[in-house]
Kinemage of the C-alpha trace (Angstrom):
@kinemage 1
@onewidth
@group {chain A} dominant
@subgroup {mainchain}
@vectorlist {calphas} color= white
{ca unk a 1} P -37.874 73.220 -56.763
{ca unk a 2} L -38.048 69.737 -56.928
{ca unk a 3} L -37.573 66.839 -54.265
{ca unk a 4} L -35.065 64.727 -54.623
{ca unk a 5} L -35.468 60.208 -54.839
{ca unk a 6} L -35.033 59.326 -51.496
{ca unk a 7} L -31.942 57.443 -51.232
{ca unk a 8} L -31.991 53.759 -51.195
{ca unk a 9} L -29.252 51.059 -49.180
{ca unk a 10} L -27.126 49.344 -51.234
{ca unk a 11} L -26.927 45.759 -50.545
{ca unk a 12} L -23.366 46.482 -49.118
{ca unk a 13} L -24.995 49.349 -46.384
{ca unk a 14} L -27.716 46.355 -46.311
{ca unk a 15} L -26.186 43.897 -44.605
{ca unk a 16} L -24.427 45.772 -42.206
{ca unk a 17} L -25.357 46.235 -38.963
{ca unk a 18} L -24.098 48.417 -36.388
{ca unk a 19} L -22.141 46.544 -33.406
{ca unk a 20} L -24.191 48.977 -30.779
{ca unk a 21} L -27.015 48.664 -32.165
{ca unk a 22} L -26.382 44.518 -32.071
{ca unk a 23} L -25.364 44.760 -28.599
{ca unk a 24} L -28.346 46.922 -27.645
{ca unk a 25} L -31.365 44.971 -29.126
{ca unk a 26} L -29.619 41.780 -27.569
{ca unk a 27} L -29.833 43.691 -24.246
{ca unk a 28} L -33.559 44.317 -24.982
{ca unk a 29} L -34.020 40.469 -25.231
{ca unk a 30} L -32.170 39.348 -22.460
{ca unk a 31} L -34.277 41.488 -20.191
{ca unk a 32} L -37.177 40.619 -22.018
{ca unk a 33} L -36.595 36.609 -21.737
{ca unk a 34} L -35.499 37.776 -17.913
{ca unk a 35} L -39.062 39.423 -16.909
{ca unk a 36} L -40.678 36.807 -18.838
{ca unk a 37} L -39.000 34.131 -16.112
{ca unk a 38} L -39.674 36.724 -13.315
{ca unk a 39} L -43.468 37.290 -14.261
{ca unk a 40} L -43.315 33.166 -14.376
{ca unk a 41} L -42.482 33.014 -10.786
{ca unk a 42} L -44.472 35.961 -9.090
{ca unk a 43} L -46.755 33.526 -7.343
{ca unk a 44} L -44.133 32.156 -5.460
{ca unk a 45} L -43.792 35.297 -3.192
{ca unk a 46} L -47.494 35.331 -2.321
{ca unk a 47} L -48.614 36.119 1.212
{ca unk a 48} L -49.279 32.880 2.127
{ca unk a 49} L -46.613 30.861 1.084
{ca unk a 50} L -42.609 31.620 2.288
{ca unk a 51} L -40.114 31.004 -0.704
{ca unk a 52} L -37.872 28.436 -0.386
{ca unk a 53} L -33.992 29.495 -0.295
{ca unk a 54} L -33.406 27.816 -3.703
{ca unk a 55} L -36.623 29.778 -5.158
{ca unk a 56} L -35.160 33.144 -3.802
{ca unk a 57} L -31.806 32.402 -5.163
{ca unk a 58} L -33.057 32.002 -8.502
{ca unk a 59} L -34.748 34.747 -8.425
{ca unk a 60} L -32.149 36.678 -7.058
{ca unk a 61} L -29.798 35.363 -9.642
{ca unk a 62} L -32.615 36.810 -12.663
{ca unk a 63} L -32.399 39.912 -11.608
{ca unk a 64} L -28.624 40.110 -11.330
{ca unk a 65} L -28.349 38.827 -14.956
{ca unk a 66} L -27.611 42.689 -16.765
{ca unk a 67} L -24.727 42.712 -14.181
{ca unk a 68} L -23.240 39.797 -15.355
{ca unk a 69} L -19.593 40.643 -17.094
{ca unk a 70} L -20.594 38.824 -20.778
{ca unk a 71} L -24.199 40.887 -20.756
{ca unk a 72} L -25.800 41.043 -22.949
{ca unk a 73} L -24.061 38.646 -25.521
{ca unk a 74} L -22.988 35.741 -23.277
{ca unk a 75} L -25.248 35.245 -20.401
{ca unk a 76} L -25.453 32.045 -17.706
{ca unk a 77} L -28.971 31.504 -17.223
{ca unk a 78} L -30.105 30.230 -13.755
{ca unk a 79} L -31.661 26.651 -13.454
{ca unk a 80} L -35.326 26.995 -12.198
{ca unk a 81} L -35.703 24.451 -8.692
């Protein structure tokens, strides 16, 4: 019994790539870009200092980004104060 060649893309199956798939890794980077900004602006919830209302609103609006109607594809990104 012998194996057979594993099969090989064509160029064709190659350049294809799967809409979900698209949609799914861009997902991955959004939220990856979003905790990036997130981690960026821990320190300004510290114990001694009180956020300002622009700072909470910005943060507020990063962690609404995955509800935002064009997520993951078209995404408004807040503007840091």
């Amino acid at each position: 019994m012998s194996e057979e060649p594993e099969r090989t893309q064509t160029e064709e199956e190659a350049q294809y790539i799967d809409p979900a798939e698209l949609e799914r890794v861009k997902a991955i980077d959004v939220r990856w870009e979003r905790d990036r900004l997130l981690a960026e602006t821990d320190w300004w919830g510290v114990s001694d200092q009180t956020m300002t209302q622009a700072q909470t609103d910005y943060r507020k609006a990063l962690r609404d980004i995955p509800q935002q109607s064009g997520f993951p594809s078209d995404v408004t990104w807040p503007t840091k104060p």
